[in-house]
N, C-alpha and C positions, 0 to 999 in steps of 0.2 A: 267600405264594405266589410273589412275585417273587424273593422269595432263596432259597426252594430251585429256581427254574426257572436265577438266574444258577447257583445249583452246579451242576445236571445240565449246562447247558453249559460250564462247567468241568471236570467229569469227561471229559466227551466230549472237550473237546478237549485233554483231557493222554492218555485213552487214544488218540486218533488220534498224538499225538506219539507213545507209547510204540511204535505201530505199526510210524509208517514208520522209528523207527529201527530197531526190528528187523530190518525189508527192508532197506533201506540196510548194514545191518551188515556182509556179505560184502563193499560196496564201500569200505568204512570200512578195514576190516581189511589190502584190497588197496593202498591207498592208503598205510596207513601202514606197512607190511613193504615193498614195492617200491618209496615217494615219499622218505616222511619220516626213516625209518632212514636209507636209502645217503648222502640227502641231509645230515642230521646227521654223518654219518662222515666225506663228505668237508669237513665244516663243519670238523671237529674235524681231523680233519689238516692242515687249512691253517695252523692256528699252532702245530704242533706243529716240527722241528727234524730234519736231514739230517746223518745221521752221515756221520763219513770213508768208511766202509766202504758209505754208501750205503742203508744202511737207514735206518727213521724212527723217532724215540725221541720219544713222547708224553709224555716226560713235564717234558720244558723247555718250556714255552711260550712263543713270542714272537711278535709281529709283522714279524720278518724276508721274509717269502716275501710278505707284502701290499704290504710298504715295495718290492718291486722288480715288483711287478705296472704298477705307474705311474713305472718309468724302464726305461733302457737298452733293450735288445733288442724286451719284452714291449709298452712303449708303440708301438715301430715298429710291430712287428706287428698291434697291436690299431689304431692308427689307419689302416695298411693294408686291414683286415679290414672296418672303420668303411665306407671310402672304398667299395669294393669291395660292400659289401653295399648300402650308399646308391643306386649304379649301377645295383644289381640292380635294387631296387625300384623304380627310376624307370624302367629301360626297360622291366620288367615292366610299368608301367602305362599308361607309352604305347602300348605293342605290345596291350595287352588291354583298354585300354576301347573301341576302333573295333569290334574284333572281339566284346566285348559287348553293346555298343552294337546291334550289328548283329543279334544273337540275340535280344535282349530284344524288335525291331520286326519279327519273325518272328511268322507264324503259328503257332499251338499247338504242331500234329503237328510242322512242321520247327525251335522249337527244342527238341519232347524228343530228336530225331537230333542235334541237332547238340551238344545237352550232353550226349549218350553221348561223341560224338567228345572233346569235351576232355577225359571222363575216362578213356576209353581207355588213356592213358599210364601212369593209376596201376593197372593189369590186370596189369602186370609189375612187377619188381623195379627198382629205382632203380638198383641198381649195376649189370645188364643194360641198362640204357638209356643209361647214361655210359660203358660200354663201345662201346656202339653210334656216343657220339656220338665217342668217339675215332677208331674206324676210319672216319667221316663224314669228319672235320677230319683225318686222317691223311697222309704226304707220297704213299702209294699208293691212297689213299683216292679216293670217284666223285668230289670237289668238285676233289681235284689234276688226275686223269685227265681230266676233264670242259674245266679247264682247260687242259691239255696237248693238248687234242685241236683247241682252237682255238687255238693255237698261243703260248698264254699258259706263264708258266713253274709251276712245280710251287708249290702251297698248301701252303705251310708256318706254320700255328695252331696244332699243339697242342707242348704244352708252353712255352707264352706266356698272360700274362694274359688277352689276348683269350678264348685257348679257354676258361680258368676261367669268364669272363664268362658267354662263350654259353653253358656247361653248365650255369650257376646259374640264368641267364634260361630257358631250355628245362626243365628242372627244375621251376619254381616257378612259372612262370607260369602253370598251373590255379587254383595258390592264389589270384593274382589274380581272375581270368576267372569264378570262381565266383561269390564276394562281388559283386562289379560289377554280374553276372547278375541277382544278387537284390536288389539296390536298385534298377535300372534298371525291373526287369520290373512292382517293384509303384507307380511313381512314377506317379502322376497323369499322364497325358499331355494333357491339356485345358487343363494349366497352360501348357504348352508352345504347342497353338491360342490361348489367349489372347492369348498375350505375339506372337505372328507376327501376328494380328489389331489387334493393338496399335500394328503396322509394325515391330516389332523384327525386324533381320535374323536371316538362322539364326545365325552368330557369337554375336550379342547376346544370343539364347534360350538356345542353350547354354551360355552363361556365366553368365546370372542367373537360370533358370529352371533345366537339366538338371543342370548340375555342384552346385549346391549341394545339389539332392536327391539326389544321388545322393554324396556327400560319404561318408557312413556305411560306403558299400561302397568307398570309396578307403581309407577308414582301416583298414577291417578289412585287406582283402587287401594295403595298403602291410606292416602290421603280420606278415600270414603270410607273407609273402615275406621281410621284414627278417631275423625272430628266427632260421629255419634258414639261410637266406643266411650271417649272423653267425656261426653256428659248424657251418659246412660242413665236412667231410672228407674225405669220398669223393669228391667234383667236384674239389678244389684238388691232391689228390692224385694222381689220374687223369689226369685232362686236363693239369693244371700241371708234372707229371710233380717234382714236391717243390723247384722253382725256386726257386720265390715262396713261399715258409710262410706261412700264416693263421692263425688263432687255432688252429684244430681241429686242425692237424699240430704246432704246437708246440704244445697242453696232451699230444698223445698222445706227441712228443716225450721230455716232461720224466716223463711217466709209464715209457717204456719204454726210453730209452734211457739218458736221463741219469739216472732212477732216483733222480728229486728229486719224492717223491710230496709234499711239502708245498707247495713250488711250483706244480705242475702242479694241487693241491684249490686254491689260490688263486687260480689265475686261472681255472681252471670256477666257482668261486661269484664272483667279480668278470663274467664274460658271465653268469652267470644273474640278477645284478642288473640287469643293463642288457637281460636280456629281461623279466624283473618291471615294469622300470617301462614299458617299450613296455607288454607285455600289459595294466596298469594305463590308461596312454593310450589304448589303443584300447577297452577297457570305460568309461572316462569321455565320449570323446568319441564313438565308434562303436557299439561294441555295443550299446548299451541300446537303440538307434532301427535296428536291423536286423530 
């Protein structure tokens, strides 16, 4: 009786597998025609070889185009890109943890308003809103005239670092603001009465009571800010007006102008290993306790 009751529960649960792979299958399918293929292709031309004339011949293999992803030009830019996305993430978390801070010790009704408001931004199109913020930061723009009108001289940000800055920060900072939202919101707050009951000042509460629970949602949102921050193109482009090149303008660079499609698959899969192993960090450390 016992071993034919362990078989039915082994039938049963090889049919329930056989199941959900069948549901699952249309996501399987998407996943690898749109994920795994393009991604192998551009795997495989990365050590493939750039003719005189510009095309790319598969069939010499080398590791030329990996050998120069880590000097010359490719390193300035990537440690530029590094530097620059680091910034983001930081001011992104200083500017969004007061402000969710502040939503999470909100009553119900005002913060389901006020988490419409932060997603608001993503109602529209990214590239209409980095438009928007060029003619913000523009030299005829309301922040120059604004200034002009009290008798300061004309705002001239865009096409400087700065602007990239602020468009990356303005940008991404929901990514923040969300994650923060929701470690904040489900954190014990009693821990917090204890520790003030305790005599710990508020400083003292929020550094060894608030921030460490709330850790999880720094890591995440550090993390969703970094990876697109890292290889931005439409912000650096826009607003940077192609000054300053980043990773994103020079991989699309080498694809369309210089027409060194072997180079350009090298240094997309060299950033996508360095968002593997962020995303890998933030499931080790973060995800799992969100």
């Amino acid at each position: 009786m016992v071993a034919e009751s362990v078989d039915l529960e082994t039938r049963a649960e090889r049919a329930e597998s056989r199941r959900g792979l069948l549901i699952g299958l249309p996501t399987y399918l998407y996943l690898i025609l749109f994920f795994a293929v393009p991604l192998v292709i551009v795997l495989v031309y990365s050590f493939a070889t750039r003719t005189r004339t510009g095309s790319t011949a598969l069939s010499d293999w080398n590791l030329d185009s990996w050998a120069r992803v880590f000097q010359g030009p490719a390193l300035e830019v990537s440690i530029r890109s590094l530097i620059l996305a680091a910034v983001t993430t930081l001011l992104s978390l200083v500017l969004s943890y007061p402000f969710a801070y502040w939503i999470a010790t909100r009553p119900a009704r005002l913060r389901a308003i006020l988490l419409v408001l932060v997603m608001i931004p993503f109602w529209s199109n990214f590239l209409v809103r980095t438009y928007a913020m060029k003619f913000l930061m523009g030299s005829e723009g309301p922040l120059s005239l604004i200034s002009q009108l009290f008798g300061g001289p004309p705002v001239r940000i865009l096409f400087t670092q700065w602007a990239v800055l602020i468009g990356l920060v303005y940008g991404y900072m929901p990514f923040m603001i969300l994650p923060l939202y929701a470690a904040l919101e489900r954190m014990d707050w009693s821990l917090v009465e204890a520790a003030r009951d305790l005599y710990a000042s508020g400083w003292t509460a929020f550094r060894k009571v608030t921030l460490p629970l709330s850790m999880p949602g720094v890591v995440a949102g550090s993390v969703l800010v970094f990876i697109p921050a890292l290889g931005a193109y439409v912000t650096p482009a826009i607003l940077g007006g192609g000054r300053t090149p980043l990773l994103g303008d020079y991989i699309v660079q080498q694809f369309l102008q210089a027409r060194n499609w072997p180079y350009g698959a090298a240094l997309s899969m060299a950033v996508m290993v360095v968002m593997l192993i962020a995303t890998v960090f933030y499931f080790r450390k973060g995800g799992r306790t969100l």
